[in-house]
FITOR-750909 format. One line per field, with one value per residue (C-alpha): x, y, z; residue in three letters; residue number from 1. Coordinates in nm, 2 decimals. Each point is the difference from the previous one (the first is absolute). Example, Ala and Ser with C-alpha at 12.3 -4.5 7.8 and 13.67 -1.06 7.14 Angstrom:
c1 <- [1.23/0.14]
c2 <- [-0.45/0.34]
c3 <- [0.78/-0.07]
doke <- [ALA/SER]
kolza <- [1/2]
END
This chain:
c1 <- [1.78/0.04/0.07/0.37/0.27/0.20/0.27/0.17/0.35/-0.01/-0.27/-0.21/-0.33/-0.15/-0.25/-0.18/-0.25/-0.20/-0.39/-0.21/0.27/-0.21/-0.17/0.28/0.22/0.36/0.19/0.29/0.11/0.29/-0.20/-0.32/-0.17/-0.29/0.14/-0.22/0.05/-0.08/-0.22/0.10/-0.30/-0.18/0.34/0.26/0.12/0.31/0.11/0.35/0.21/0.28/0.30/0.09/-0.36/-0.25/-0.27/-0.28/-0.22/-0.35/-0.20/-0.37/-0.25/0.01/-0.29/-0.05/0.10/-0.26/-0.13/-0.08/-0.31/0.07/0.37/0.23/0.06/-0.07/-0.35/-0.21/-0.22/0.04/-0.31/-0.03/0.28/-0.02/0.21/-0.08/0.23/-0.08/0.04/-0.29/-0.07/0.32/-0.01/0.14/0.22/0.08/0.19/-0.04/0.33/0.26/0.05/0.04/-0.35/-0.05/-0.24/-0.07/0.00/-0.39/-0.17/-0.20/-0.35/-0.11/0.08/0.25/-0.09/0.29/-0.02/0.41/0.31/0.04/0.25/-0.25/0.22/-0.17/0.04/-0.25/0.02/-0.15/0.13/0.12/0.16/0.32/-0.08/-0.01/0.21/-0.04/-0.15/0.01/-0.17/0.03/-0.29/0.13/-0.36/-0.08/0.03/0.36/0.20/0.33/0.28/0.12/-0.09/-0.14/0.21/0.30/0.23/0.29/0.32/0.19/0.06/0.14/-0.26/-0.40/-0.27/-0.10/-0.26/-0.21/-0.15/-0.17/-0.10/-0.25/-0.01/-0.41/0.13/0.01/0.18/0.11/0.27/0.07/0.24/0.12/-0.02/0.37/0.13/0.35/0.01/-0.30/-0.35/0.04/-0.36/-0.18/-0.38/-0.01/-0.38/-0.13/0.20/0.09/-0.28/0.15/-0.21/-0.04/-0.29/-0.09/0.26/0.23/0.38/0.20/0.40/0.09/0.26/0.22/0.22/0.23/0.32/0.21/0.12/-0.01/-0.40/-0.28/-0.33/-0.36/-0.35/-0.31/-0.42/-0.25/-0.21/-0.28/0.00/-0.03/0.27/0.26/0.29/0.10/0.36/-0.03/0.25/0.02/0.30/0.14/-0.02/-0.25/-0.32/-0.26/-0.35/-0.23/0.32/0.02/0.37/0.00/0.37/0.35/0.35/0.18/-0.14/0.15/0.27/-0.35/-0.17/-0.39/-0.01/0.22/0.39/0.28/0.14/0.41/0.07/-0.13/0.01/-0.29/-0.08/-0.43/-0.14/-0.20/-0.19/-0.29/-0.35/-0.35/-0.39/-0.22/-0.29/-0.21/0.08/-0.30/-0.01/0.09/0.30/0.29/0.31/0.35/0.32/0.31/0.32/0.36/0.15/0.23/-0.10/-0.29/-0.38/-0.18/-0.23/0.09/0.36/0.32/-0.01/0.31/0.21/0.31/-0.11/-0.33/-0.13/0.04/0.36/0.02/-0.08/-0.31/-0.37/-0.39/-0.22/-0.39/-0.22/-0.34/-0.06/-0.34/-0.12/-0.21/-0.24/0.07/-0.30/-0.19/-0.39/-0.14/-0.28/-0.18/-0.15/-0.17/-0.29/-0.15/0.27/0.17/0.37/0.11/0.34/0.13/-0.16/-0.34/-0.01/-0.16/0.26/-0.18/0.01/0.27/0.34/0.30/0.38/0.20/0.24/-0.09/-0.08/-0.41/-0.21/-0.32/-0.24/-0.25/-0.31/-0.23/-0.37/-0.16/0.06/0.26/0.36/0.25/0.04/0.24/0.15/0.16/0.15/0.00/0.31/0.13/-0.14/-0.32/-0.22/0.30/0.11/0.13/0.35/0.04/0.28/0.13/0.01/-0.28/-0.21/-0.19/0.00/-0.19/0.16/-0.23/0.09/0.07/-0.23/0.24/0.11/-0.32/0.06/-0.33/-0.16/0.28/0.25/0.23/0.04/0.38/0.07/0.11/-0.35/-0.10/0.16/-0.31/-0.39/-0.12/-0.28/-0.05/-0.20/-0.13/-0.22/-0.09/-0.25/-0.27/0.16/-0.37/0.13/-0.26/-0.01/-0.20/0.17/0.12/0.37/0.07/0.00/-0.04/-0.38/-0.24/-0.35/-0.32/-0.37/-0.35/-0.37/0.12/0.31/0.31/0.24/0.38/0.26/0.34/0.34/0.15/-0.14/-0.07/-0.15/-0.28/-0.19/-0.32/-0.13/-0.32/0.04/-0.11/0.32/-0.19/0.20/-0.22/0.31/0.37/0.20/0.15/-0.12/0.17/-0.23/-0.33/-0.23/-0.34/-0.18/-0.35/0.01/-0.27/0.02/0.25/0.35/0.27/0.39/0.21/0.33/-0.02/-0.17/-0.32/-0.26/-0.34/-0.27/-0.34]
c2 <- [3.71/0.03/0.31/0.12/0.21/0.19/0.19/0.36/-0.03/0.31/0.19/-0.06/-0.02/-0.37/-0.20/-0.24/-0.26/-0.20/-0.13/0.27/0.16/0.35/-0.10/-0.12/0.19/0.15/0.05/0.19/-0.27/0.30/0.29/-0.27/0.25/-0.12/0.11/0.17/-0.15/0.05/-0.24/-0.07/-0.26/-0.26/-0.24/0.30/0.28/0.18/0.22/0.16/-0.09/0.11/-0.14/-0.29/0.01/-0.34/-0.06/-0.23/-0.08/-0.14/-0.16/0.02/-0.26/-0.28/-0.20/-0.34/-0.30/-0.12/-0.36/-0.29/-0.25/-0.33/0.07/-0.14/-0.36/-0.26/-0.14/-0.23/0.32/0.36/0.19/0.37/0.18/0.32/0.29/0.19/0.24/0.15/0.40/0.10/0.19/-0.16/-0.10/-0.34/-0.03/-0.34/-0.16/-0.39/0.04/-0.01/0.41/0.17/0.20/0.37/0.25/-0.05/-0.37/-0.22/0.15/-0.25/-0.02/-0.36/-0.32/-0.11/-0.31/-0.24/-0.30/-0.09/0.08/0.36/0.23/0.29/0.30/0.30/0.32/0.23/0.42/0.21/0.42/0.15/-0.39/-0.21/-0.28/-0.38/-0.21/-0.19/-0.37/-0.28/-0.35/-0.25/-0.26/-0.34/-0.19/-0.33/-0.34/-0.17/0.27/-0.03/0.31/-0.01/-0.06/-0.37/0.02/0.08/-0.32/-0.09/0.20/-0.32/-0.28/-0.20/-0.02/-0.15/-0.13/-0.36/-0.17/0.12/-0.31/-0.07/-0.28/-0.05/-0.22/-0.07/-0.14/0.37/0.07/0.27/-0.01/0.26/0.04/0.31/0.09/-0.05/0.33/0.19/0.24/-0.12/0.24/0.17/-0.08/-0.33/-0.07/-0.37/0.06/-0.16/-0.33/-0.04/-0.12/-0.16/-0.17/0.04/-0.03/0.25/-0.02/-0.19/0.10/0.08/-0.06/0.25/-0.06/0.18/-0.07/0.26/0.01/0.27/0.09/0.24/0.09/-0.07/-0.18/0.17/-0.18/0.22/-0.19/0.28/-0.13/0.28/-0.08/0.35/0.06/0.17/-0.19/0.13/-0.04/0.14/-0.15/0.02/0.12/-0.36/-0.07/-0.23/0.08/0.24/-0.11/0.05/0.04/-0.18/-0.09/-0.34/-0.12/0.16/-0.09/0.31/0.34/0.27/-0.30/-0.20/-0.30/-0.02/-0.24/0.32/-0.20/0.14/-0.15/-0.08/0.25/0.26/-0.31/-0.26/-0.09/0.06/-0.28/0.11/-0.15/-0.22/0.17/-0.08/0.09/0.16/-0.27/0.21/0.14/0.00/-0.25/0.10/0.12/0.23/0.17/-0.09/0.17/-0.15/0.32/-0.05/0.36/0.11/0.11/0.16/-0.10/0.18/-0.21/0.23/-0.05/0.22/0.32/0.20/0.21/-0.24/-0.30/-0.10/-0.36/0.03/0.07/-0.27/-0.29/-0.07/-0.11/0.03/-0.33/0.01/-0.33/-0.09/-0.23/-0.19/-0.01/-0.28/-0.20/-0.42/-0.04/0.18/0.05/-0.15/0.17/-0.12/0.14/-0.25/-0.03/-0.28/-0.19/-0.10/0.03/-0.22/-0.19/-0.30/-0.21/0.17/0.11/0.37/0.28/0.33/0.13/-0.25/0.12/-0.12/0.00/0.33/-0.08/-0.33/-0.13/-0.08/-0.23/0.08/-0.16/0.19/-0.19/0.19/-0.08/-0.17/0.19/0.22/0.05/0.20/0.32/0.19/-0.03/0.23/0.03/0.31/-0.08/0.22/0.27/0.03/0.27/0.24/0.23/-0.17/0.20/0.20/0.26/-0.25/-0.31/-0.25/-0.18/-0.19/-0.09/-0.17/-0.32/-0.16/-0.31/-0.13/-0.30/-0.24/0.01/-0.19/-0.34/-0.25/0.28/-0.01/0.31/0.02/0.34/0.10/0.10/0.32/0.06/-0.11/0.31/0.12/-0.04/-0.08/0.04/-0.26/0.12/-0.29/0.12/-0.33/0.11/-0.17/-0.24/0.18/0.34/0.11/0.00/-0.05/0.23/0.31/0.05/0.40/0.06/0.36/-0.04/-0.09/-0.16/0.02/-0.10/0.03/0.02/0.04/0.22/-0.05/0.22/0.04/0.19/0.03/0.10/0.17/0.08/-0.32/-0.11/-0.19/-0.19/-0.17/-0.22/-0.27/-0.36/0.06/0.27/0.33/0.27/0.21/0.17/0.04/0.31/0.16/0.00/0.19/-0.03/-0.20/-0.05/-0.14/-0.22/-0.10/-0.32/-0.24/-0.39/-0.18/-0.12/0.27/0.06/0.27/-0.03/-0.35/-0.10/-0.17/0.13/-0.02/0.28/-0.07]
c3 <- [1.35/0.33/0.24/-0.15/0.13/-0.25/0.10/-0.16/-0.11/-0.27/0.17/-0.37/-0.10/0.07/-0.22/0.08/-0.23/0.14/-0.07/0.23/0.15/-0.05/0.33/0.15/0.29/0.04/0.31/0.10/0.24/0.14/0.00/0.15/-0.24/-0.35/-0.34/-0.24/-0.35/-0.35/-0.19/-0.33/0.01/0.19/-0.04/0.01/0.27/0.06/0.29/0.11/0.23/0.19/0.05/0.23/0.13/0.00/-0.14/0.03/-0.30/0.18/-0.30/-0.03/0.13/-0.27/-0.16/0.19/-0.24/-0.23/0.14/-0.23/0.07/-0.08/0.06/-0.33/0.02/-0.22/-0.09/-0.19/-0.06/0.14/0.13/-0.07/0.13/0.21/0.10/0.29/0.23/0.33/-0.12/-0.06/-0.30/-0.17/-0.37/-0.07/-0.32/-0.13/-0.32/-0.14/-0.17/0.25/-0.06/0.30/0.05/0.05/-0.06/-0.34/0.03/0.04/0.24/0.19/0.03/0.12/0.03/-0.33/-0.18/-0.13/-0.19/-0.03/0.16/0.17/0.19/0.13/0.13/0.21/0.13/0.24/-0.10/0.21/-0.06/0.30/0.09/-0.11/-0.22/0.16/-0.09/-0.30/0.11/-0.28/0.00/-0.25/-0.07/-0.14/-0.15/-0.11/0.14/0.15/-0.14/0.00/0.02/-0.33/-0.30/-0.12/-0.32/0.13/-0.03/0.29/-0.09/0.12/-0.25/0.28/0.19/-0.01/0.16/-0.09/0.23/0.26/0.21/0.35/0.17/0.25/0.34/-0.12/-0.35/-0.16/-0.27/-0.27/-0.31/-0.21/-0.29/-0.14/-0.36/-0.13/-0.05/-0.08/0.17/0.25/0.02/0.31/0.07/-0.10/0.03/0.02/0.10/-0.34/0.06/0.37/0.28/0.28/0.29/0.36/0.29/0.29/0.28/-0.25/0.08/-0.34/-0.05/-0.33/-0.20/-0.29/-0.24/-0.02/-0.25/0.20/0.34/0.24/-0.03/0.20/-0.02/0.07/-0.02/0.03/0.03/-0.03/0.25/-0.06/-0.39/-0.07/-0.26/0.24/0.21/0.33/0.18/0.32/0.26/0.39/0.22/0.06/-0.39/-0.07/-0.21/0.15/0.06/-0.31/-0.22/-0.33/0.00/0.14/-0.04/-0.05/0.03/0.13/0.06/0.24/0.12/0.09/-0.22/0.04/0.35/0.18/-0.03/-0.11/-0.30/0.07/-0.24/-0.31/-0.23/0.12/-0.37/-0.17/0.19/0.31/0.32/-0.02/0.07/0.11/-0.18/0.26/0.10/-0.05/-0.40/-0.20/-0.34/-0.27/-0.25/0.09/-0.17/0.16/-0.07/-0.01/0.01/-0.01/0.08/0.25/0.34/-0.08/0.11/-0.19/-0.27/-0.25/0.00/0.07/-0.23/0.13/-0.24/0.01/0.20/-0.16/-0.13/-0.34/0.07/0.24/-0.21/0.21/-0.10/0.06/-0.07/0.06/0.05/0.10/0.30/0.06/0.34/0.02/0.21/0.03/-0.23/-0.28/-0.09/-0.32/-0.16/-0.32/-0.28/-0.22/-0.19/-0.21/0.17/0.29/0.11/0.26/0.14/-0.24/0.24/-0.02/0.34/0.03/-0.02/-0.02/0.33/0.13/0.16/-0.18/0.09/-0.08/-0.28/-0.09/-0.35/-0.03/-0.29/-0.05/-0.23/-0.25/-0.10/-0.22/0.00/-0.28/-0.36/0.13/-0.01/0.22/-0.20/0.26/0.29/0.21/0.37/0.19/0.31/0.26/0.28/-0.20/0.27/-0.08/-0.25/-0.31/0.04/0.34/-0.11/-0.28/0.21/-0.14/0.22/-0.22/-0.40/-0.24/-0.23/-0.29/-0.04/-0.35/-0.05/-0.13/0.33/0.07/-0.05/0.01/0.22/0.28/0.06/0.22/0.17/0.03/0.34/-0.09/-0.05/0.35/0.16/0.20/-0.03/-0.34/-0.24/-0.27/-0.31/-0.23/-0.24/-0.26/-0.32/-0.17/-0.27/-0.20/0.08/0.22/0.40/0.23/0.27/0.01/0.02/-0.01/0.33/-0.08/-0.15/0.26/-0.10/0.20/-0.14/0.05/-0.17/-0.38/0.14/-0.06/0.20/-0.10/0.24/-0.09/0.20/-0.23/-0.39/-0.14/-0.36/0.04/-0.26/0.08/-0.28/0.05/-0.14/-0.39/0.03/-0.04/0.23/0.20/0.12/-0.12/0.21/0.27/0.40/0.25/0.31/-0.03/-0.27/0.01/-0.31/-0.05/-0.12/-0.14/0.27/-0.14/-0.08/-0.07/-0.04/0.10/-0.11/-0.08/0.36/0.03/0.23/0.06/0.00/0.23]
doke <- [UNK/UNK/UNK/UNK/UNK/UNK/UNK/UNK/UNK/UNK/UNK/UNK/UNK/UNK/UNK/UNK/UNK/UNK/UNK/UNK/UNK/UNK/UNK/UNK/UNK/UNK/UNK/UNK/UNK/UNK/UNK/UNK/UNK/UNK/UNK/UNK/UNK/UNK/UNK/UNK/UNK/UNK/UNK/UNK/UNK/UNK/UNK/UNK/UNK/UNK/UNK/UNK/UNK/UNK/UNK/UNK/UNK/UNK/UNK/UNK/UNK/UNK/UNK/UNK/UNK/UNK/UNK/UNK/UNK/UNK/UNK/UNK/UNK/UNK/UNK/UNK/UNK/UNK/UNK/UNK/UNK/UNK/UNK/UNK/UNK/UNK/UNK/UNK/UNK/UNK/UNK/UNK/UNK/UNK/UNK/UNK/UNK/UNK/UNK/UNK/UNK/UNK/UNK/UNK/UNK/UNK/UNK/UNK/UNK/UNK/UNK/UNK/UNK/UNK/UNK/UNK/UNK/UNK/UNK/UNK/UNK/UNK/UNK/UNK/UNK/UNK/UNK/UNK/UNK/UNK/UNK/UNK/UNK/UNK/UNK/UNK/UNK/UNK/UNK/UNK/UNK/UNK/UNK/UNK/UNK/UNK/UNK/UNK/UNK/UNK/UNK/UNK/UNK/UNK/UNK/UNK/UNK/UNK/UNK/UNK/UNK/UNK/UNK/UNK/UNK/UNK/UNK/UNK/UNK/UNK/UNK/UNK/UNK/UNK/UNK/UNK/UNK/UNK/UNK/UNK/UNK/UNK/UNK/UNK/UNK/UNK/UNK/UNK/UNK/UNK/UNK/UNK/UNK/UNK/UNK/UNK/UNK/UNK/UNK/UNK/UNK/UNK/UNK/UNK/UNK/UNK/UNK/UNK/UNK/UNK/UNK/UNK/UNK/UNK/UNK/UNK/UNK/UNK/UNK/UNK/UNK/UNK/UNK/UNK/UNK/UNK/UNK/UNK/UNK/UNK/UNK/UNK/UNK/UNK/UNK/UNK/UNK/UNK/UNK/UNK/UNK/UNK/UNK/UNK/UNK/UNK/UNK/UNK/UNK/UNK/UNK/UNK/UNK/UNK/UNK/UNK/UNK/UNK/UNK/UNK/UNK/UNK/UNK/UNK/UNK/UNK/UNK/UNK/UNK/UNK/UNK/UNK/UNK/UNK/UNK/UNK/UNK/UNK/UNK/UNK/UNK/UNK/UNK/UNK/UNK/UNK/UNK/UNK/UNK/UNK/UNK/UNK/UNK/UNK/UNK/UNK/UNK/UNK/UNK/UNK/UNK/UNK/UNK/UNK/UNK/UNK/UNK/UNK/UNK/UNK/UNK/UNK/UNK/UNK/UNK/UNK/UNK/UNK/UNK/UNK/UNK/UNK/UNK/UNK/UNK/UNK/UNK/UNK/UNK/UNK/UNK/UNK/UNK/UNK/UNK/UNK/UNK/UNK/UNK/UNK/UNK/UNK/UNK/UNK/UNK/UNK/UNK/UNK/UNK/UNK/UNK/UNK/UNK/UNK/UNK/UNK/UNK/UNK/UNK/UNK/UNK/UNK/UNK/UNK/UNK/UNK/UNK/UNK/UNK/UNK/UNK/UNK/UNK/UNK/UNK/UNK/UNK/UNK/UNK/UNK/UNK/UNK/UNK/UNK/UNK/UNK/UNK/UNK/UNK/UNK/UNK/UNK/UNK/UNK/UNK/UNK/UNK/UNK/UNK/UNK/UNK/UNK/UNK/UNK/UNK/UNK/UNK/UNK/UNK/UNK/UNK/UNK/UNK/UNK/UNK/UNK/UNK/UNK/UNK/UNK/UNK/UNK/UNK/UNK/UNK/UNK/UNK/UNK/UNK/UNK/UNK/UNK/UNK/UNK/UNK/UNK/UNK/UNK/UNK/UNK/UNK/UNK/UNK/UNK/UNK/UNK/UNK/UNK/UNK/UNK/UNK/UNK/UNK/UNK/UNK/UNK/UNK/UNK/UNK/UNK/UNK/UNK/UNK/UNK/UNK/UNK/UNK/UNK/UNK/UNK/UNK/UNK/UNK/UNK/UNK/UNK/UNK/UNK/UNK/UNK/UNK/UNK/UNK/UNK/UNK/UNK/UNK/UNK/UNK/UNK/UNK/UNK/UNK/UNK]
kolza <- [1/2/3/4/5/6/7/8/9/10/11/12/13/14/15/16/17/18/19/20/21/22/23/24/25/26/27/28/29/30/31/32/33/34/35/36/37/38/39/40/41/42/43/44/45/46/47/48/49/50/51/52/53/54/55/56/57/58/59/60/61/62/63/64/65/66/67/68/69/70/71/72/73/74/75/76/77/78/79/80/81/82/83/84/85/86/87/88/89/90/91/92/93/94/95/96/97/98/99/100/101/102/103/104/105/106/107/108/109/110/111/112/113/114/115/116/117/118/119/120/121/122/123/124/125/126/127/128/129/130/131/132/133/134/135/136/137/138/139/140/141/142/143/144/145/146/147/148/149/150/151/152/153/154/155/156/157/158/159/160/161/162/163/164/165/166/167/168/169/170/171/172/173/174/175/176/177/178/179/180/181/182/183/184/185/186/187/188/189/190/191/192/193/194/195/196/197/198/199/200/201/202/203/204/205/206/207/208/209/210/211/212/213/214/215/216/217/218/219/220/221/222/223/224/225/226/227/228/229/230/231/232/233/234/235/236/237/238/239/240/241/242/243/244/245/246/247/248/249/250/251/252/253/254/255/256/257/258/259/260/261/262/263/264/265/266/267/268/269/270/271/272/273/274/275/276/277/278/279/280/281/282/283/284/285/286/287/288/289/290/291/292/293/294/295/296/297/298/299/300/301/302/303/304/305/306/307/308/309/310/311/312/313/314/315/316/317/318/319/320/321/322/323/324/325/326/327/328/329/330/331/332/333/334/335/336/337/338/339/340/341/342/343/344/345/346/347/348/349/350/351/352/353/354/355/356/357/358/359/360/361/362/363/364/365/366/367/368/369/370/371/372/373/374/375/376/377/378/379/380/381/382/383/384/385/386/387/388/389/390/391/392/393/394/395/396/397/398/399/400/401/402/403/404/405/406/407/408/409/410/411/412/413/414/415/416/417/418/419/420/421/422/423/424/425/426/427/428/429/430/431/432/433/434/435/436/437/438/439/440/441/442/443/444/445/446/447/448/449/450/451/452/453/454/455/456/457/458/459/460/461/462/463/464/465/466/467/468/469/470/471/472/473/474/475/476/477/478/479/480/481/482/483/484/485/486/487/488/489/490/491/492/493/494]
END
């Protein structure tokens, strides 16, 4: 409320409501004189007045709005969230239910926790002030969210999102199918199935498939990999720095390089775009969109103009950025693993993407017992928020044909750890292969640390067990010189 002038027709007795108005002020504005008035309570007064006079209705000092710290928004997680306002001595009221708050709402006390979606509305009280005004934020969590629902399907038969392609001027490439639907998935994370390819400084020509007219076409790279897409856009309509959307056909009358499409109708497919030099390796999430006019990521959520309504589409894909050539690391013990033509491998730099045969000679009296190939960004996170940088494949052994396998090149997507682990054909080793027990000896000791718990069972070579159990840290044995096993490996005791 704001300072109000009333004016007597009838010459009657005036009411007025309004939050703290007890403190407030009125005016004769023709006599220049202050009425006295009757509180009813701290929202309520009345006063007479006489006829064709005016009156001005001077409201009390209100409460400064409430302030919210990190401001609503959407993130991958939310910090505490705290309410502060500028009157001192002001109790802050809140609700987490969309209600409007008031004095018998939450009262706040310190920083609120939230682990999901929230609208927080607040409210500072102070007696002897007006109330603020109500302030809302809403905090939208989790990674790559969209604005609607993932379950909701298209509400147009007529129209769907087939392929979502690029390729790149450095041989990159990327091809995606979407799942055949009727109606389509609004949102589709192709993430599982779909990598495409591409180098540092690498520039990238996206394409859709789109069955439909009049939409647009939106690509988004989340450059910072940390589960949010940005789509801030300068004056002259091209892609602000540090933005994540890389590529559009028409937004604002403007397409991503700052022209002016020749009319409303430019079609999905958008202008080429180029990888900083200077991106770091690894594996990031790329959205395709087909919506109209809109840039944000999330997609058009408007009452009666939205993209379910519009036929349009979201399609999420992983792309690799990778170096020329990839690391080979090997694991292998009581045997070697080398190239076909037995030239050394561990430690040799290989070609990205390209098919490798490696040959696995046990020593004598063994066999290969597994073998396993750990590919991708291996220093990193296995999943940085749900895109995978690296996996692990076991390899079934039939696959091993006279000791030769042939590594797919899917497989050769980054560095790469091979793990050959070949057994005694007698059953017992002469190595340890857990790397999660560590062995260490000395005059008649025997010292065993593990990892993480471990059983451990330590026989000698007539098969008498000195010890059959649990460690979880380090354990020391006294132990007579001699030949031992623990867990089937073959050491020596001085």
């Amino acid at each position: 409320m704001t300072e109000t002038f009333i004016k007597s027709l009838a010459g009657k007795k005036c009411v007025v409501y309004y939050p703290g108005i007890a403190n407030g002020k009125v005016l004769n504005k023709t006599t220049g004189k202050n009425i006295d008035f009757t509180t009813v309570n701290d929202n309520q007064i009345e006063f007479p007045t006489v006829k064709d006079n005016v009156y001005t209705i001077v409201p009390p000092e209100a409460c400064k709005n409430p302030v919210f710290s990190p401001e609503g928004g959407l993130y991958t997680t939310v910090k505490p969230i705290k309410i502060t306002t500028a009157t001192a001595g002001a109790t802050i009221y809140y609700t987490l239910d969309g209600t409007e708050p008031n004095e018998n709402s939450l009262v706040y006390t310190g920083p609120i926790n939230i682990d999901e979606p929230t609208t927080i509305k607040a409210i500072a009280i102070k007696t002897g002030l007006a109330n603020s005004e109500v302030v809302t934020e809403g905090y939208i969590m989790g990674d790559y969210v969209t604005n609607i629902k993932p379950t909701i399907k298209s509400s147009r038969q007529d129209r769907r999102l087939n392929t979502v392609k690029f390729s790149g001027d450095n041989n990159g490439a990327l091809d995606g199918t979407l799942p055949e639907q009727s109606p389509q998935f609004i949102y589709n994370n192709l993430t599982g199935e779909v990598v495409g390819y591409a180098m540092p400084g690498e520039t990238l020509t996206p394409t859709m498939n789109y069955q439909g007219t009049w939409m647009h076409g939106y690509v988004y790279f989340d450059f910072g990999n940390d589960g949010v897409f940005t789509s801030t856009v300068n004056a002259d309509g091209t892609p602000a720095t540090n933005s994540d959307v890389v590529s559009y056909s028409y937004f604002s009358n403007k397409n991503s390089v700052g022209a002016t499409p020749t009319n409303a109708n430019p079609g999905v497919n958008s202008p080429a775009f180029t990888l900083p030099n200077d991106i770091d390796y690894g594996v990031y999430r790329m959205r395709y969109k087909v919506d109209w006019d809109y840039i944000d990521a999330g997609g058009r959520n408007l009452q009666d103009n939205n993209i379910v309504r519009n036929g349009g589409a979201i399609a999420d894909v992983l792309v690799n950025i990778h170096k020329p050539n990839v690391m080979v690391k090997v694991n292998a013990q009581n045997g070697k693993v080398v190239n076909a033509d037995n030239s050394v491998l561990a430690n040799a730099q290989i070609p990205f993407g390209q098919a490798r045969e490696i040959l696995l000679t046990p020593n004598a009296n063994y066999k290969l017992k597994s073998l396993k190939i750990k590919h991708g960004y291996l220093t990193k996170k296995e999943f940085i928020h749900h895109n995978r940088q690296w996996k692990v494949d076991e390899i079934d052994l039939s696959k091993v044909v006279d000791n030769k396998f042939t590594i797919p090149a899917t497989m050769i997507d980054g560095d790469m750890l091979i793990i050959a682990e070949f057994t005694n054909t007698s059953g017992v080793d002469d190595v340890l292969n857990n790397s999660n027990i560590l062995l260490s000896f000395a005059k008649n000791k025997l010292s065993v640390k593990t990892l993480s718990n471990q059983n451990v069972v330590i026989n000698d070579v007539l098969g008498r067990t000195f010890f059959n159990g649990n460690i979880d840290g380090k354990q020391t044995f006294n132990l007579k010189t001699g030949v031992y096993f623990v867990n089937k490996v073959k050491v020596f005791i001085p």
